[in-house]
C-alpha positions as CSV (number, residue, x, y, z in Angstrom):
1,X,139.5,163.9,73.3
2,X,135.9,164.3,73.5
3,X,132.8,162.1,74.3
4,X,132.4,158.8,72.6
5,X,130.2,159.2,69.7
6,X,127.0,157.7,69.3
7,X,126.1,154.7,67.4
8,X,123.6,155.1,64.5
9,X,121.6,152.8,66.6
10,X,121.4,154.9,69.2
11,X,120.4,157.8,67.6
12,X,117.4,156.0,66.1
13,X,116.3,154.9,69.4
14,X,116.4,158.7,70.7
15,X,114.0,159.7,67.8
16,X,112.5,156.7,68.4
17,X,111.5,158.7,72.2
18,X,113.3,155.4,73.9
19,X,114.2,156.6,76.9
20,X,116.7,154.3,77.7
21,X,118.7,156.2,74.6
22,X,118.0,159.3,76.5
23,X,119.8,158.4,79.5
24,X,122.6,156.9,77.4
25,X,123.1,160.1,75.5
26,X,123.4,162.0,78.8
27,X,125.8,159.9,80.0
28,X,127.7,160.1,77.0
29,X,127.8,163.9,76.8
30,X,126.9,165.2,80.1
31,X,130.5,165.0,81.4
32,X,132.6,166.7,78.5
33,X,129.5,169.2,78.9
34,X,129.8,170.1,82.0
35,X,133.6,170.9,81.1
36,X,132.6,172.9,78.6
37,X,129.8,175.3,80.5
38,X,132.1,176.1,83.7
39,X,135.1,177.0,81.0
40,X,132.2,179.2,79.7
41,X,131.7,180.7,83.2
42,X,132.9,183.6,85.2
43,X,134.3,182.4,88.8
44,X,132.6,185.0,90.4
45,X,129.0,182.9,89.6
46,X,130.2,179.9,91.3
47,X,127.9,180.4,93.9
48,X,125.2,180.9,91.7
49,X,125.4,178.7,89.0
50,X,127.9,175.7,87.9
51,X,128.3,173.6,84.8
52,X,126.1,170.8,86.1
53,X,123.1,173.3,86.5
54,X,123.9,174.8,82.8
55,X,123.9,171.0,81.1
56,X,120.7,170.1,83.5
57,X,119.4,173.0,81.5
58,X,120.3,171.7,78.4
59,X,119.2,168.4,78.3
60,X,115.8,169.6,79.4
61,X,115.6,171.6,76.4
62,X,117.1,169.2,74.1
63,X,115.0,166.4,75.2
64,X,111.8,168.4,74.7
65,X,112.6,170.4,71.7
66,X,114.0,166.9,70.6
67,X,110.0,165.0,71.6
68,X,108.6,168.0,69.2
69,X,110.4,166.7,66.3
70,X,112.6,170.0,65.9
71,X,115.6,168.7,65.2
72,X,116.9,165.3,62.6
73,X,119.9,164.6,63.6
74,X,121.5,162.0,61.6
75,X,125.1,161.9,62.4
76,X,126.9,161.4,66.0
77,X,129.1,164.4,64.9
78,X,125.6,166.9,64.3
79,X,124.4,165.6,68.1
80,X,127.4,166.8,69.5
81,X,127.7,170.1,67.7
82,X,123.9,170.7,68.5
83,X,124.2,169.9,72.4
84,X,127.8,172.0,72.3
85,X,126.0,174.5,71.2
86,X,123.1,174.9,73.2
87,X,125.4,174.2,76.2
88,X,127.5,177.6,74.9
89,X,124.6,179.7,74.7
90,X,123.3,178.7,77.5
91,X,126.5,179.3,79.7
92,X,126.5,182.8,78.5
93,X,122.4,183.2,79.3
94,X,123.3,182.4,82.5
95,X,126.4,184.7,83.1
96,X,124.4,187.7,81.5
97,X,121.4,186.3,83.5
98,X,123.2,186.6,87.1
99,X,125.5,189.6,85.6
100,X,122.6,191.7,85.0
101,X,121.5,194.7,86.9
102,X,120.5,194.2,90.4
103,X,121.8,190.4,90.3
104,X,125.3,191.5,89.6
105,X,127.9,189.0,91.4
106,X,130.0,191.5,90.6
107,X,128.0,194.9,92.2
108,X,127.7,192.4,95.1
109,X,131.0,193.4,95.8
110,X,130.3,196.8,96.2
111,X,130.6,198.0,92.0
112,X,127.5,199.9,91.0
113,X,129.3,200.9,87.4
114,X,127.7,197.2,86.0
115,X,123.7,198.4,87.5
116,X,124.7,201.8,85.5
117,X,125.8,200.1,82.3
118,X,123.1,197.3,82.3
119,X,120.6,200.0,82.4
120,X,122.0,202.6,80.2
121,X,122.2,200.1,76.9
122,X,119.4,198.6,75.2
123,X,118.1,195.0,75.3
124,X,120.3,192.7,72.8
125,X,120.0,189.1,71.7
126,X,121.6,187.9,74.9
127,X,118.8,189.2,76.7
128,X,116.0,187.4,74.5
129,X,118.5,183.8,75.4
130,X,118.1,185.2,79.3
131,X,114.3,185.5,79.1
132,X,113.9,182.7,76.8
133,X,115.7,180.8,80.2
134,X,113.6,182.6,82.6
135,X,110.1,181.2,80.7
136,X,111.2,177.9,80.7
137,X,111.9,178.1,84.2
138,X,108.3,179.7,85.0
139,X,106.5,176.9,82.7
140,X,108.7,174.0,84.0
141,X,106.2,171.1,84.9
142,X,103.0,172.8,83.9
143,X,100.5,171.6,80.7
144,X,101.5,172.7,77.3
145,X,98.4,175.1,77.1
146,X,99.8,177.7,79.6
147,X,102.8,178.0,77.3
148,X,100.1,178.8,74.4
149,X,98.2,181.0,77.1
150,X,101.4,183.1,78.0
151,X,102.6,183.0,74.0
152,X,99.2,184.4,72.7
153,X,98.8,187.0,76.0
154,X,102.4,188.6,75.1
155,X,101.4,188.6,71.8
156,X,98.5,191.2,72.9
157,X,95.4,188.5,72.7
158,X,92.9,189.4,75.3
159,X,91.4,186.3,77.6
160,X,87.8,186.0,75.1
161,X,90.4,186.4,72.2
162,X,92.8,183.4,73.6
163,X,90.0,181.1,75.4
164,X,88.1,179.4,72.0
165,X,91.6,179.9,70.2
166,X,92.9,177.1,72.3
167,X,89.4,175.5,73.1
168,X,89.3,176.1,76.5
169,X,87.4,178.0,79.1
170,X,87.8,181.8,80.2
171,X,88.2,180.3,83.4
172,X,91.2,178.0,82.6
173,X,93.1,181.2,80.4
174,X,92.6,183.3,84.0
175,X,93.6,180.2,86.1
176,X,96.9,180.1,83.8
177,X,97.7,183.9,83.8
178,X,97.0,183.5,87.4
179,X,99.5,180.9,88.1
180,X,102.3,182.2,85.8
181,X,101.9,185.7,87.5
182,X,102.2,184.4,91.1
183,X,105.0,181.9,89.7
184,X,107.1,185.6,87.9
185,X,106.7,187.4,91.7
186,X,107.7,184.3,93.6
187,X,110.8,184.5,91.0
188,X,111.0,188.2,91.3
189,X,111.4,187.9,95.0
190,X,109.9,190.0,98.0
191,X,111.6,192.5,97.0
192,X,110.9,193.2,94.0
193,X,106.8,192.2,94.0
C-alpha cells in the first residue's frame, strides 16, 4: 500500500525548513523505507548494516541537500519517488561498500575470489555512490568550509591556492586537512593507517 501521502501543506512547511514538517515526513516515510532498503540488502550484511541505518542515511542527506534548496518538490508523489530513490542507491552503496575488497562479509567466510575480483576491475559509478557515502560520513557535524577545503584540495588546489579562495587563514585550511586526515585513518582502522 505504501506511505500516506503528504499534504500540499506539508510539503510547504518542509521548504518552508519547519522542522516540525521534517519530523512528520520521517514518520510518514521512514517505515515503508526501511522495508524497502533491507529488501535491497544481502543477508550476509546484517551484521553490518540494516534498513534503519540506510534510511538514517537518507534523511540526512535529504534534509540537507533539501536546506540547500536542491530539490522543488511539488507533488506528494515526486517526495516519495525522490526519497525511494535515494533510499535504493543508497542500499546498494552500502552492500558494494561492505562487499568490497578487504570488507567482504562474504571473504569473511573464508572466499578470497571477491578480494581478487574487486581488485582486478576498474572503479565504476557504484564506487563514486560508495565514496560519495564515505565523505559524508568524514564531514558529518563539521563547518561547511572543511567540505570546501577537502572539494578544492582533491581538486589539486594547494593550501595558499585554497586559503583567500574561501577567506580564511592558512592556518584554518591546515587545521581542516588535519582533522579530515586523522578522521580518514581513524576510519581506515589500525590496520590499515
Amino acid at each position: 500500500m505504501g506511505p500516506q501521502p503528504a499534504t500540499p501543506e506539508l510539503l510547504r512547511r518542509l521548504r518552508d525548513g519547519d522542522p516540525h514538517a521534517a519530523e512528520a515526513v520521517f514518520n510518514r516515510y521512514a517505515r515503508e523505507l526501511v522495508r524497502v532498503a533491507e529488501g535491497h540488502l544481502s543477508r550476509k550484511l546484517a551484521g553490518r548494516v540494516d534498513g534503519e541505518d540506510v534510511v538514517q542515511s537518507v534523511f540526512r542527506t535529504f534534509f540537507r541537500r533539501s536546506a540547500a534548496g536542491e530539490f522543488a518538490i511539488d507533488a506528494s508523489d515526486q517526495l516519495w519517488r525522490l526519497l525511494l530513490t535515494i533510499t535504493l542507491r543508497k542500499a546498494r552503496a552500502k552492500g558494494r561498500f561492505h562487499t568490497a575488497g578487504v570488507r567482504d562479509a562474504g571473504a569473511e567466510a573464508g572466499g578470497e575470489a571477491g578480494l581478487f575480483e574487486a581488485a582486478a576491475r576498474d572503479p565504476g559509478p557504484e564506487d563514486a555512490a560508495a565514496l560519495v557515502d564515505q565523505i559524508e560520513v568524514l564531514l558529518r557535524d563539521l563547518p561547511p568550509v572543511y567540505a570546501e577545503v577537502l572539494g578544492l584540495r582533491l581538486e589539486g588546489h594547494t593550501v595558499s591556492d585554497i586559503a583567500p579562495r574561501l577567506g580564511v587563514s592558512r592556518r584554518t585550511v591546515h587545521r581542516a586537512l588535519n582533522l579530515l586526515q586523522d578522521r580518514l585513518a581513524a576510519a581506515a582502522g589500525p590496520g590499515e593507517r
